[in-house]
C-alpha positions as CSV (number, residue, x, y, z in Angstrom):
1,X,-11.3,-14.8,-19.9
2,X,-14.2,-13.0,-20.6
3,X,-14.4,-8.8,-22.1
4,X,-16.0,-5.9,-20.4
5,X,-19.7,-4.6,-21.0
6,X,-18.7,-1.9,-23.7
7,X,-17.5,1.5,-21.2
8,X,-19.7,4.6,-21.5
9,X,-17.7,8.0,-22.0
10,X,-17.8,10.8,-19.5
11,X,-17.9,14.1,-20.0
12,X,-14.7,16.0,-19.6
13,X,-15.3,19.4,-19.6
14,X,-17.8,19.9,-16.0
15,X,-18.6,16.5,-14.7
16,X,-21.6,16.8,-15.4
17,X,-22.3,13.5,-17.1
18,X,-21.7,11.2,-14.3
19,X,-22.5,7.4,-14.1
20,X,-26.3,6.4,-14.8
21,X,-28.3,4.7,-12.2
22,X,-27.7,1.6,-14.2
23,X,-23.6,1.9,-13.7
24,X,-24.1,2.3,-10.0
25,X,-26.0,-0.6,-9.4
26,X,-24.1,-2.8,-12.1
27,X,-20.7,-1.5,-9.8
28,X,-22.5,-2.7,-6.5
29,X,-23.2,-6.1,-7.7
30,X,-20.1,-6.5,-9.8
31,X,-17.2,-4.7,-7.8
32,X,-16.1,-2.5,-10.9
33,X,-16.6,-0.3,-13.7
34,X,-14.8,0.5,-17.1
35,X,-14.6,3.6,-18.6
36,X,-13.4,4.6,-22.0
37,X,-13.4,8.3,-20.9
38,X,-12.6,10.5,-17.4
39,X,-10.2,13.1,-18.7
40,X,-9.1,14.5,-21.9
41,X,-5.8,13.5,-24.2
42,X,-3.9,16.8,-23.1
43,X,-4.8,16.4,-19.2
44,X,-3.7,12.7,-19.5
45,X,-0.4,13.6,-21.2
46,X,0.2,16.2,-18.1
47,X,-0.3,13.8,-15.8
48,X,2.3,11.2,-17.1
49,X,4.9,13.6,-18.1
50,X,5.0,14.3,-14.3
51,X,4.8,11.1,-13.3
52,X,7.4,10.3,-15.9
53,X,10.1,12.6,-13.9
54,X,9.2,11.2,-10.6
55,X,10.0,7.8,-11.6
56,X,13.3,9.1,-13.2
57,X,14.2,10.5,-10.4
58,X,12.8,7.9,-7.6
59,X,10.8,10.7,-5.9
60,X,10.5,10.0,-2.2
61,X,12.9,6.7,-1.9
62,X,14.4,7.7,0.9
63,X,11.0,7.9,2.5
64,X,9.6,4.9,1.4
65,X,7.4,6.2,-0.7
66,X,9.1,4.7,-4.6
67,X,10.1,1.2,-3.8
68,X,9.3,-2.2,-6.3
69,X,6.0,-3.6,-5.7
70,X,7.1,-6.6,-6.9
71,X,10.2,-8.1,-5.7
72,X,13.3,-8.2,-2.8
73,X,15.1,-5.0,-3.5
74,X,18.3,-6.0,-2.4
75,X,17.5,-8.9,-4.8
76,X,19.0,-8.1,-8.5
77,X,17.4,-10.9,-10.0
78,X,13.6,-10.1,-8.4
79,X,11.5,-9.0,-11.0
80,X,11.0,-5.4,-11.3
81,X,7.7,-3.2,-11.0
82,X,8.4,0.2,-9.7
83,X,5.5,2.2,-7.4
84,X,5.8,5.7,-5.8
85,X,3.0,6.2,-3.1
86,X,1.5,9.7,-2.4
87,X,3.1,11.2,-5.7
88,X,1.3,14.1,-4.8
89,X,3.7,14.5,-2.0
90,X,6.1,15.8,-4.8
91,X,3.9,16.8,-7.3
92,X,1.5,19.2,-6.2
93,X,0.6,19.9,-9.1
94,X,-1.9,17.1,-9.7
95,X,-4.1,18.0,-7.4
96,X,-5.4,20.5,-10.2
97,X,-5.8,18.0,-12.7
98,X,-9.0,17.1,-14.6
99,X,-8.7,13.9,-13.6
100,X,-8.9,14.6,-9.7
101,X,-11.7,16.7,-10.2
102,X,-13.9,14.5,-12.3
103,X,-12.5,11.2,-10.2
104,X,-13.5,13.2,-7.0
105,X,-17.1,13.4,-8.4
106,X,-17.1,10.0,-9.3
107,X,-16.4,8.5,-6.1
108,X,-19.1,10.9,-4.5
109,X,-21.8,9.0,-6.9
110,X,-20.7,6.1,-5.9
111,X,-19.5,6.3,-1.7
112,X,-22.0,9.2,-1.1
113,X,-21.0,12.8,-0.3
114,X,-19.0,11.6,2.7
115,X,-16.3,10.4,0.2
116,X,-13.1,11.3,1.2
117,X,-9.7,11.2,-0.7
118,X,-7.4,9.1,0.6
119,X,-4.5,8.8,-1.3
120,X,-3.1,8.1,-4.5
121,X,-0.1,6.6,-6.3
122,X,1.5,5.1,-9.6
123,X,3.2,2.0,-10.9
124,X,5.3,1.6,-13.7
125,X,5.5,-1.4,-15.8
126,X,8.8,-1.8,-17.4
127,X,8.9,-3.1,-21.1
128,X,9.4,-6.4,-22.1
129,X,9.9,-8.2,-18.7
130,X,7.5,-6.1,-16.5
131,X,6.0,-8.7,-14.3
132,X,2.2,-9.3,-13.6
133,X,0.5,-8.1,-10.8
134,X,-1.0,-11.0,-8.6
135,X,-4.7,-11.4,-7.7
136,X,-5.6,-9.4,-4.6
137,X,-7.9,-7.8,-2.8
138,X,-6.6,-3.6,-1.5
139,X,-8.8,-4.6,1.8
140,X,-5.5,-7.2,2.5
141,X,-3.0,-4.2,3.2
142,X,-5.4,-2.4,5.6
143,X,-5.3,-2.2,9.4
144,X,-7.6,-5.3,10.4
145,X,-9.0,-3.5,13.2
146,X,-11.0,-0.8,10.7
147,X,-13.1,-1.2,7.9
148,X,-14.5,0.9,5.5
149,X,-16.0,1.6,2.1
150,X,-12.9,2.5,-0.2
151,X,-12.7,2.7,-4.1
152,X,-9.7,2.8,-6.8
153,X,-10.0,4.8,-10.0
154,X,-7.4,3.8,-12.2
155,X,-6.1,5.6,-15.1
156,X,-3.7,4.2,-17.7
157,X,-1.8,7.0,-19.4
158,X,-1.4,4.8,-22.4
159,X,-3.1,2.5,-24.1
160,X,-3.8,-0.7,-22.1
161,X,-4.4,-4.3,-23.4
162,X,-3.7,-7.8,-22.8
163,X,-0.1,-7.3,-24.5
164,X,1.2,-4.8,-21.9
165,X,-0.8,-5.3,-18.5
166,X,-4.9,-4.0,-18.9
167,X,-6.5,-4.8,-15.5
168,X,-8.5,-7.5,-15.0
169,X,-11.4,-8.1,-12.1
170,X,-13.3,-11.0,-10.5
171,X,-17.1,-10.2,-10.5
172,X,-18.8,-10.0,-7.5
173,X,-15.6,-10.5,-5.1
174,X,-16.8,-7.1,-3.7
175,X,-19.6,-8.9,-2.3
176,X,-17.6,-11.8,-0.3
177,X,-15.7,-12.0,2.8
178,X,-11.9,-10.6,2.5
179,X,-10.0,-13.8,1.0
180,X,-6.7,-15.5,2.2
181,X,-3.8,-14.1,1.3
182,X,0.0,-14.6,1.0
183,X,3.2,-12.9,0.1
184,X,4.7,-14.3,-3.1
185,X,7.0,-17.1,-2.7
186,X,6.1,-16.5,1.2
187,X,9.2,-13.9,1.1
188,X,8.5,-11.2,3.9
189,X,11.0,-8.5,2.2
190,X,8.3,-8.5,-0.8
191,X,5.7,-5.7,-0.7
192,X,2.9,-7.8,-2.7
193,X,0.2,-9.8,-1.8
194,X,-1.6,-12.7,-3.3
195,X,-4.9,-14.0,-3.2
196,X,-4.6,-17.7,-3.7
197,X,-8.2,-19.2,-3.3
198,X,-11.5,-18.5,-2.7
199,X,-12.2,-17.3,-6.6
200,X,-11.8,-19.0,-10.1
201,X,-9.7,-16.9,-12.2
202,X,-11.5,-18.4,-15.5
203,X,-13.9,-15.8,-14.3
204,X,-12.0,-13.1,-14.8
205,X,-13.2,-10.1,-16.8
206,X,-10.2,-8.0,-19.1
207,X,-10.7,-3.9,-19.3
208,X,-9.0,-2.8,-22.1
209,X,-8.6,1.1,-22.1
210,X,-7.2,4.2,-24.0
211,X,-5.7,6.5,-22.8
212,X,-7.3,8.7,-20.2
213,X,-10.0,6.2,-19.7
214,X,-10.4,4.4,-16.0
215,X,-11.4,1.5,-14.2
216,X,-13.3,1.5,-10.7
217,X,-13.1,-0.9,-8.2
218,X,-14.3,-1.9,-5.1
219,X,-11.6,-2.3,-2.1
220,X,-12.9,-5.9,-1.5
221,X,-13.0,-6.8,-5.5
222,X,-9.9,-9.2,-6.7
223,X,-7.8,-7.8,-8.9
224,X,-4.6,-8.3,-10.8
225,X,-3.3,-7.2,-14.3
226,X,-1.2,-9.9,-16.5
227,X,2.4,-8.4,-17.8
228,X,4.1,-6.1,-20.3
229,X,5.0,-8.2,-23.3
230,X,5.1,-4.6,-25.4
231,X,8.0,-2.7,-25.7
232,X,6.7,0.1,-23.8
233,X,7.1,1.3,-20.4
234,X,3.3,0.8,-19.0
235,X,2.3,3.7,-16.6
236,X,-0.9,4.2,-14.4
237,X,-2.3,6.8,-11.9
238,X,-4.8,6.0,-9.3
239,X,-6.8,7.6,-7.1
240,X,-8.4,6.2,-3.8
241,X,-11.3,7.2,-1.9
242,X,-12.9,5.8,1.4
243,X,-15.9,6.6,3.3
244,X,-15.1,7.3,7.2
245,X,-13.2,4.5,9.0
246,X,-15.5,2.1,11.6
247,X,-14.1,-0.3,14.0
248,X,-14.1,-4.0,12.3
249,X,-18.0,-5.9,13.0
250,X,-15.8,-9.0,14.3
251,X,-12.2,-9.4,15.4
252,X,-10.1,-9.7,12.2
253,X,-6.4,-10.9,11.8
254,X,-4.5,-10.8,8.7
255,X,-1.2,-13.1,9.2
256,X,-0.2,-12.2,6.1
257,X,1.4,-8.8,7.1
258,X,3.0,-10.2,10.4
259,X,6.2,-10.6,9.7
260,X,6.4,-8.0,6.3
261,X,10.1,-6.6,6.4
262,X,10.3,-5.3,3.3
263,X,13.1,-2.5,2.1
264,X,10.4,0.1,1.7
265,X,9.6,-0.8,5.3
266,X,13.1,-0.2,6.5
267,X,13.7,3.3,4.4
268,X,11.0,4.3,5.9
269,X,11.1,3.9,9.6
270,X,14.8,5.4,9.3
271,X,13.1,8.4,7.5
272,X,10.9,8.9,10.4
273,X,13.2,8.7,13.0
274,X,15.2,11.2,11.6
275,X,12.4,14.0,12.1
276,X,10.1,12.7,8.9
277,X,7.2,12.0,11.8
278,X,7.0,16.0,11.8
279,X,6.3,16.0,8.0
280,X,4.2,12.8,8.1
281,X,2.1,15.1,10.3
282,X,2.2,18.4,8.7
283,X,0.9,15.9,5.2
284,X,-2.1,14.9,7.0
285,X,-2.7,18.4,8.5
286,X,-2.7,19.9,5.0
287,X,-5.0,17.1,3.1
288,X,-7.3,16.1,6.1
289,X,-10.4,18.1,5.2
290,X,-12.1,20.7,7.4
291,X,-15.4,18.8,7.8
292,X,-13.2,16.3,9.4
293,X,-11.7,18.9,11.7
294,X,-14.9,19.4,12.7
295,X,-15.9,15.8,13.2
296,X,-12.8,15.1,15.2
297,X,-13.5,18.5,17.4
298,X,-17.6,16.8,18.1
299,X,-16.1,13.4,19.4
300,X,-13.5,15.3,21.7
301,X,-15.9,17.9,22.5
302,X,-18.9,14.7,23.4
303,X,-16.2,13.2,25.7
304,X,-15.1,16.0,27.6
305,X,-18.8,16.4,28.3
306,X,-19.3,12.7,29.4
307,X,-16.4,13.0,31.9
308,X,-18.1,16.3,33.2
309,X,-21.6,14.6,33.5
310,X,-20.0,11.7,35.2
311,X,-18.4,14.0,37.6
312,X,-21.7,15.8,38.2
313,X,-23.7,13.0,38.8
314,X,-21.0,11.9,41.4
315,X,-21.7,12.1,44.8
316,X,-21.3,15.5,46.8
């Protein structure tokens, strides 16, 4: 297992120090990027102290949101790895972080100014026993049908190594088709995925990080993080961004999600029965951004004129 290129800091206080032409081109032809530096000590400690009191509490369960990424729930014996998606759902508050605001920047460098943010969410490790996180690829969870240009920046809010879970990439995955995939143990009520060929793990590069540093990664780049052996809880925050949706060049399947039935799953189609399709919607009103208002009104807008044309040129 090979070490990262040693990171390069960014500045903390405006931004203004962003990635190097170098960076960007090394990140196109590898699939990802270490950084020793995105945010300082104090905003870092902010963020986990939040996060922190979500997990304790299992923000969102009952929507789906916190379930374990890593095993059957209704399983005591599964191993354990706690997630809450869209923590910013219950936290507004990090939405004003210096992460979000130097991460936003980031992913503009590196997408182009049409970056969007998409969504973001954290995973817990537990101590001792927290489980490792298999190879994948995120492009493996998405709608087949679309595709786009997404990134992950991922924060650990402690130090990260080899002892309690660092993540580790495949170079130049980003560059390949999207690889088959499986659930673990082929056990539908189990969130995760695995990528089980197609790459040689002895290729894999570790990122160890302080705190408030960050790795980037493509959507397409394989991924995984071994487990925590410390005795420490191992928390992360990540952001995602993505470039406008497009319909897939070919027809794509993935069998991998037919099937999925996992409790997360369940909780949350309840959830939405029950009247959470109204706040699902109002959550998309509020974070969809006004340049996408305006996209949406243009395509509606270019129909409604088609249809009138067609009409028009009809015969009287």
């Amino acid at each position: 297992m090979h070490s990262p290129t040693s990171p390069v800091p960014l500045s903390v206080q405006d931004g203004s120090q962003l990635l190097t032409e170098a960076q960007v081109v090394s990140f196109k032809q590898l699939g990802y990027l270490a950084l020793d530096r995105i945010t300082s000590d104090e905003d870092a400690a902010a963020i986990r102290a939040v996060l922190e009191e979500l997990f304790a509490r299992k923000a969102g369960h009952d929507q789906g949101a916190y379930f374990n990424f890593a095993g059957d729930e209704k399983d005591q014996k599964a191993p354990i790895l706690p997630q809450i998606m869209a923590p910013l759902n219950f936290a507004g508050q990090l939405k004003k972080s210096q992460f979000r605001h130097n991460a936003t920047l980031l992913a503009q460098q590196i997408l182009g100014p049409e970056a969007r943010f998409h969504t973001d969410h954290t995973l817990m490790k537990p101590p001792i026993e927290g489980p490792p996180t298999p190879w994948h690829q995120d492009e493996a969870f998405k709608d087949p049908k679309f595709e786009c240009d997404e990134i992950s920046i991922w924060m650990p809010l402690q130090p990260v190594n080899d002892v309690n879970g660092c993540m580790m990439f495949i170079p130049g995955t980003n560059r390949v088709e999207l690889l088959p995939h499986r659930t673990p143990g082929n056990d539908p009520k189990v969130h995760a995925l695995e990528c089980y060929e197609g790459f040689d793990p002895a290729t894999a590069v570790a990122c160890p990080l302080p705190a408030g540093g960050c790795t980037i990664h493509h959507g397409r780049t394989v991924h995984g993080a071994g487990p925590n052996r410390s005795g420490a809880p191992r928390y992360a925050y990540v952001l995602i961004f993505q470039t406008l949706h497009r319909p897939a060049k070919a027809p794509r399947s993935f069998p991998w999600m037919e099937g999925k039935a996992t409790g997360r799953m369940e909780r949350r189609q309840k959830w939405m029965k029950k009247g959470g399709r109204f706040i699902a919607r109002w959550r998309w009103l509020r974070d969809t951004e006004p340049r996408d208002y305006k996209r949406a009104f243009l395509i509606v807008a270019k129909k409604i004129g088609a249809r009138l044309s067609s009409r028009d040129d009809g015969p009287h």
